[in-house]
C-alpha positions as CSV (number, residue, x, y, z in Angstrom):
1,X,0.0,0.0,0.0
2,X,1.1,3.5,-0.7
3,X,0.2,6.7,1.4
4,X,-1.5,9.4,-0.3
5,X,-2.5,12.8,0.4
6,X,-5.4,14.3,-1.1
7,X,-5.8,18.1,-1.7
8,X,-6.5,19.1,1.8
9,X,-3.4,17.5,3.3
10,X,-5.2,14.0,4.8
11,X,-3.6,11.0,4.1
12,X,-5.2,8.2,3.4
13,X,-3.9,4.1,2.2
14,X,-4.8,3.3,-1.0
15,X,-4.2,-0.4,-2.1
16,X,-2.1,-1.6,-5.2
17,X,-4.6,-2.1,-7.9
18,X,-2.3,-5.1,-9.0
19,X,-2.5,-6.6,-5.7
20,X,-6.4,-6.6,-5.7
21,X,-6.3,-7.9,-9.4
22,X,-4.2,-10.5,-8.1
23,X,-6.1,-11.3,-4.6
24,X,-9.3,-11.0,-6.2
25,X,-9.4,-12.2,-10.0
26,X,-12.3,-12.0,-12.4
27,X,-14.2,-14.7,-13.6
28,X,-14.0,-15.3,-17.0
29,X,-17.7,-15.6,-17.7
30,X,-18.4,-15.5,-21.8
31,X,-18.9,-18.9,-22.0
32,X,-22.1,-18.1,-20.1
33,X,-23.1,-14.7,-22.0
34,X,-25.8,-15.3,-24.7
35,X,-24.8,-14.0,-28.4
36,X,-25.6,-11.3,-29.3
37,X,-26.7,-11.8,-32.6
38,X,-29.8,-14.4,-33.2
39,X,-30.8,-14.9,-36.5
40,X,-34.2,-15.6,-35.0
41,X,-35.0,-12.4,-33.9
42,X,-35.1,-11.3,-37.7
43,X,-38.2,-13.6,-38.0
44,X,-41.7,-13.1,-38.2
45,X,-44.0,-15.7,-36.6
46,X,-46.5,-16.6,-39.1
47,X,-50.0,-16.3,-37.1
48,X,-51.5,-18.1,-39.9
49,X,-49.9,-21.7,-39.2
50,X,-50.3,-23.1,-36.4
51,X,-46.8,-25.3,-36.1
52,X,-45.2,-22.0,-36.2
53,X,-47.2,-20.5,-33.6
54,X,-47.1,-23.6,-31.2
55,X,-43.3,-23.7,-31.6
56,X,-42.7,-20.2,-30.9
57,X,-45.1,-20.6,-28.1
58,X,-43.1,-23.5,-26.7
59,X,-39.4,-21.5,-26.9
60,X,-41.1,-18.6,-25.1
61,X,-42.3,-21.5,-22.8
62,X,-45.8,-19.6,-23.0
63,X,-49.5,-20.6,-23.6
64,X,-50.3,-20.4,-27.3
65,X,-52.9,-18.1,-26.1
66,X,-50.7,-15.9,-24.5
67,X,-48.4,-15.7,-27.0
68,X,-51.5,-14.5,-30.0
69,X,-52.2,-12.1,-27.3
70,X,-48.8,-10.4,-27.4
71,X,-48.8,-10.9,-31.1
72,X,-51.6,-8.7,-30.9
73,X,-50.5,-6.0,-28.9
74,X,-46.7,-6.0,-30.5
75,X,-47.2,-7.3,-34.1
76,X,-45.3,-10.8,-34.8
77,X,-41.9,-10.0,-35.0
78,X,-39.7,-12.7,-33.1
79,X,-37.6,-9.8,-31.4
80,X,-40.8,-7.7,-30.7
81,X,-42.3,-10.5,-29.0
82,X,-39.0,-11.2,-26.8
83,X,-38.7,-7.4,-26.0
84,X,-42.2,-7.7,-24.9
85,X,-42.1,-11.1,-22.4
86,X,-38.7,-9.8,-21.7
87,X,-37.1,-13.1,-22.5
């Protein structure tokens, strides 16, 4: 630790920053971090089949129901719709 003193003539410790990088390392977390790119979200769901509306509905993990309701209130874009149920 070095001693510092600040403008009005206190002195105060201030730790290495190396020696905190060192003692206290960062997890490396991308591995964990979704992409940010999904080629999904550039899709529409088509409202009138009803595969596509059931599988959407089952990735959202929501009620097919629910998800025509938020297709109603936010149009049928994929990204919309995740915006939307926050997903």
């Amino acid at each position: 630790m070095e001693l510092n003193k600040d403008n009005l003539g206190f002195e105060e410790n201030i730790p290495d920053p190396d020696e905190i990088r060192e003692r206290y390392p960062i997890e490396d977390d991308s591995d964990t971090l979704e992409p940010f790119v999904d080629e999904n979200e550039c899709r529409e769901i088509n409202t009138y089949d009803p595969e596509d509306v059931a599988h959407w509905a089952q990735e959202f993990q929501i009620s097919v129901e629910d998800l025509k309701s938020a297709i109603v209130l936010n149009g049928n874009s994929v990204k919309e719709i995740k915006k939307y149920l926050s997903v």
